[in-house]
Structure formats: C-alpha cells, structure tokens
C-alpha positions in Angstrom: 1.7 -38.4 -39.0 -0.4 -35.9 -37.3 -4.1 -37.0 -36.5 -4.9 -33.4 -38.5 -3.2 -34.8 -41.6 -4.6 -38.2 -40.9 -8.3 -36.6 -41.0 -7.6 -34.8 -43.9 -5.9 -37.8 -46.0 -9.2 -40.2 -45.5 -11.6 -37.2 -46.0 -9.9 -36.8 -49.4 -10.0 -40.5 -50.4 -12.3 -40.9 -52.6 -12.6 -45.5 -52.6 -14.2 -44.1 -48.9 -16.4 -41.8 -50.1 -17.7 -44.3 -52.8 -17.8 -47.0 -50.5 -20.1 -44.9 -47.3 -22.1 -43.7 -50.1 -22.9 -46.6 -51.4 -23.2 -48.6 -48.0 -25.5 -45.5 -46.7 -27.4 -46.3 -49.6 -28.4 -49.8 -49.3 -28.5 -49.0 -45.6 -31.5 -46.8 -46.3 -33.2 -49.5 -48.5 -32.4 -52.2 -46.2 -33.9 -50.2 -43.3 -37.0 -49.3 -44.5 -37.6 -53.1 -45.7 -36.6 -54.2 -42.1 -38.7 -51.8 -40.4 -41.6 -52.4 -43.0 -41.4 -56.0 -42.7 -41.5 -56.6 -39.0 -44.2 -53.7 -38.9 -46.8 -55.3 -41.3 -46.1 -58.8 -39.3 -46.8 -57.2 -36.1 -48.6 -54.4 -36.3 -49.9 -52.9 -39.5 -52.1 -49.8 -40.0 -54.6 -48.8 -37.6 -58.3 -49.6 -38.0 -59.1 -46.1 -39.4 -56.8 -45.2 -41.4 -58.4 -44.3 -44.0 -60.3 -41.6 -41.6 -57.0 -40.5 -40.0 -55.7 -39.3 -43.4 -58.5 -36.8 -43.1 -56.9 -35.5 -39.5 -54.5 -32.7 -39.3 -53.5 -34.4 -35.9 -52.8 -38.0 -38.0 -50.8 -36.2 -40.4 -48.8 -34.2 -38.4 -47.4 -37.2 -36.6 -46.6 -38.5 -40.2 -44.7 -35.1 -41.0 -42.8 -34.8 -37.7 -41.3 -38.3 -37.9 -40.6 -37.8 -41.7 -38.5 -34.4 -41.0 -36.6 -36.1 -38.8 -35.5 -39.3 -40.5 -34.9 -37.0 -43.2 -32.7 -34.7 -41.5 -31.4 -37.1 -39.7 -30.4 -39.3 -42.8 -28.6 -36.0 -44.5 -26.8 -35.7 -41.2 -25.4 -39.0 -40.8 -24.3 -39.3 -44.5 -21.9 -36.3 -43.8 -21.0 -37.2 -40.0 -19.1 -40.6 -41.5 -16.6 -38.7 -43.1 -13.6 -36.7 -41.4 -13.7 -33.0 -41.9 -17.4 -33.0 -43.4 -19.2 -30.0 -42.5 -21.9 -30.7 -41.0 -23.3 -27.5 -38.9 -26.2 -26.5 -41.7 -27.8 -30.3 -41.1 -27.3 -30.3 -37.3 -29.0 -27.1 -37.3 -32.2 -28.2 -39.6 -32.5 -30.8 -36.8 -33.7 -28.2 -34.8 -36.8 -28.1 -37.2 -38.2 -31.0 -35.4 -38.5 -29.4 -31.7 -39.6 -26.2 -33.3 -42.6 -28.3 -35.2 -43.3 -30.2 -32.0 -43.5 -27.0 -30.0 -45.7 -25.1 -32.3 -48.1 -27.9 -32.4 -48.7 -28.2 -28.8 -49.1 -24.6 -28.4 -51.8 -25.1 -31.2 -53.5 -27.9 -28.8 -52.8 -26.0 -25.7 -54.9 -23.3 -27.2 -57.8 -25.5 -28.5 -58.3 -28.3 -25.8 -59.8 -27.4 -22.4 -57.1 -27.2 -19.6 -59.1 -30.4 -18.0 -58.3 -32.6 -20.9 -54.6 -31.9 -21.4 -53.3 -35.3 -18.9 -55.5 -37.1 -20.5 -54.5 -36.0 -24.2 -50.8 -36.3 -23.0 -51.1 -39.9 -21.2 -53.1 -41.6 -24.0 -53.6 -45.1 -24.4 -50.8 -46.3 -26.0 -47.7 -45.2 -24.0 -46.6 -48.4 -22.9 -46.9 -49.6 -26.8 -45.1 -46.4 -28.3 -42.1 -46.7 -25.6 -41.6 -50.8 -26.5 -43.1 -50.9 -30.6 -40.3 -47.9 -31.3 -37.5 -49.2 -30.2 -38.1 -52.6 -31.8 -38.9 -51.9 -35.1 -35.8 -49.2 -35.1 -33.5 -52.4 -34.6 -33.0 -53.0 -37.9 -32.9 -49.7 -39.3 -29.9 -49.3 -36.1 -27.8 -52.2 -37.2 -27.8 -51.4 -40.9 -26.7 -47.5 -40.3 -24.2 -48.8 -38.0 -22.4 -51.7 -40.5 -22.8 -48.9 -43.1 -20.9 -46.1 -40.9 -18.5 -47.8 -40.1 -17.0 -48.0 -43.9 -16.5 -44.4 -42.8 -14.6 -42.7 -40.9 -16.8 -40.7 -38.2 -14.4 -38.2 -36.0 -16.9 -39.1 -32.7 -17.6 -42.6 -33.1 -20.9 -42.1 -30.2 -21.9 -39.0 -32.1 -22.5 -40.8 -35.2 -24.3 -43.7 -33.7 -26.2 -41.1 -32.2 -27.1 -39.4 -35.1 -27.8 -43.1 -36.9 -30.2 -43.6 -33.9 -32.3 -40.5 -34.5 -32.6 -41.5 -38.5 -33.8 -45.4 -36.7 -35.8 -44.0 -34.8 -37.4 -42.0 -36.8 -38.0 -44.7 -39.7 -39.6 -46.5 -36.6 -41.4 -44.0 -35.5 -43.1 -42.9 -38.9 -44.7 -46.6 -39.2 -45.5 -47.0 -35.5 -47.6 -43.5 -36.2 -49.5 -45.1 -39.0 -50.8 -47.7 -36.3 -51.4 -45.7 -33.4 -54.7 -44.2 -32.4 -52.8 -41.4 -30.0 -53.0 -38.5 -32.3 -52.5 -35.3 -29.7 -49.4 -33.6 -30.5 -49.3 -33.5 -26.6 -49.1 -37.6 -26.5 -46.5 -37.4 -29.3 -44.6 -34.6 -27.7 -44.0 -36.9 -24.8 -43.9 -40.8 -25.6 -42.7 -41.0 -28.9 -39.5 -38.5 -27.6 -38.7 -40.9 -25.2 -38.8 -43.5 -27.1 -36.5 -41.7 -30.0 -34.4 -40.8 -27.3 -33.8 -45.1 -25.8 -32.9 -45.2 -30.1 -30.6 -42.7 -30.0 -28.9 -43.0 -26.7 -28.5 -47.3 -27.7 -26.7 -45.7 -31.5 -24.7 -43.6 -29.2 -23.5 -46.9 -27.2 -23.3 -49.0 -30.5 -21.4 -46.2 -32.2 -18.4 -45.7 -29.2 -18.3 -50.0 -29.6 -18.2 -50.5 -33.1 -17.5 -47.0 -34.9 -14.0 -46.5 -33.1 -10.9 -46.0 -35.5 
C-alpha cells in the first residue's frame, strides 16, 4: 500500500477521529487544571490585580496569550489527523506577531527613547524564562498522550504546534502574576520562553508522535 492511500485510509476513519477528539478534549481540561493547579501553589495573582484589570498594558498581555492558545489549540486539533487542512489556522497564527508588533509600535511611540531598555529588561526576566516553561509541563504531556491517538503527518511539527498551545496556557497565568506589563518586556521574554515550549513539543513530538 502506498503511504498516499495509507494517509487517506486513517484520515477517513472515523474510531480516529472520535478518539483525537475526545483525547484533545480532556487534554484541554486536564491542561488547564495542571497549569492552574501548580500556578495557584506557586505563584498566584499578582498583588494588584485588581488595579491591573484597569491597564490596557495588563490586558493586552491577557489577550496576546489567549489568541494564541486559542489558535494554537484549533491548529493542533486538525494537525493530528492525515490530510487535514490546516493552512487557514496556521495563517491566524500570524495574528499573534501582528498584535505583538502593533503594540510595541504603540509603546515605541509613547515612552521616551531613554526608557525603552529599561521597559524591555524588566524585573522579571529571569522569572518569565523559568515560571513559563514549568507550568507548560503539564499542559505539554497531556497534548502530547492526546496526539498521539492521531495520526500527525510530521510528528515534530505537531509537538511543535502542541508546545505553542502549552505555552500559551502557561503563559496566560504567568501574566496574571507578573508586574512586567510593557508590550516591549513581553515582546521579548515571554517569546523566548514560548519558543524553549515549543522547540521541547517539537523534540517530544519526533520521540513519541512517530508512526
């Protein structure tokens, strides 16, 4: 049998479909509690929140991360099964630089030039590149068992993909907590630390998506 034919057979088998639904499903629930869980233990919401719901900075960094577990999520629902098509929901993704871009423009424009390093460097940087990672852990391993009742055509794609919807679950509750609100400071740190997320699904997802 042709790999073509093989694709075509599993995208068209409908126990598979059921079954990544439903495993994508509970993966999403089981995330969020993971995620939730070790962030309340750990963490929990900064002082001021209360105040930061008032900032257009705060809730920015709430938005941003929100598009992109969202799109992210949509994407890796579709990239687990063989022949999906998948173009419109890899192109929303670029929604999220597009955001971040217009946003630091925005600060650009209304900070002095003399306070931009220190906007950008923060306080937190060291937090944001270690608290992201760890509390996308969770989210990680559950998107990965769930993916692989699929049957993902690039095994490291989709564990890419399953990192970017971790990391931004993780990255939407470590925003609640931290007190860096310049677009420029999110811009930088918490992109890196999406990117250690995604680049670790894209390792777990050659090991343990393969077929």
């Amino acid at each position: 049998m042709k790999t073509d034919e093989l694709i075509n057979m599993l995208s068209e088998d409908s126990i598979v479909r059921f079954r990544l639904s439903h495993a994508l499903t509970l993966a999403f629930v089981a995330a969020i509690l993971l995620a939730g869980t070790l962030f309340f233990t750990v963490m929990g919401f900064r002082p001021d929140i209360e105040a930061a719901l008032t900032s257009l900075r705060f809730v920015f960094k709430l938005v941003v991360t929100a598009v992109l577990f969202l799109v992210a999520a949509n994407l890796m629902v579709r990239i687990g099964r063989p022949g999906a098509w998948v173009l419109p929901w890899e192109l929303a993704l670029l929604l999220v630089p597009v955001l971040m871009a217009v946003s630091v423009l925005a600060e650009l424009v209304v900070l002095p030039a003399g306070d931009w390093a220190a906007q950008m460097i923060g306080h937190n940087a060291h937090e944001c590149l270690s608290l992201i990672p760890l509390l996308s852990i969770g989210p990680l391993a559950a998107f990965i068992l769930a993916l692989r009742q699929g049957a993902p055509e690039n095994p490291g794609r989709a564990g890419a993909v399953a990192g970017l919807a971790a990391g931004g679950i993780a990255a939407a509750f470590y925003a609640s907590n931290c007190t860096d609100d310049s677009p420029l400071f999110v811009a930088l740190w918490y992109t890196m630390a999406i990117v250690i997320v995604t680049g670790a699904g894209y390792l777990a997802g050659r090991r343990w998506l393969a077929w």
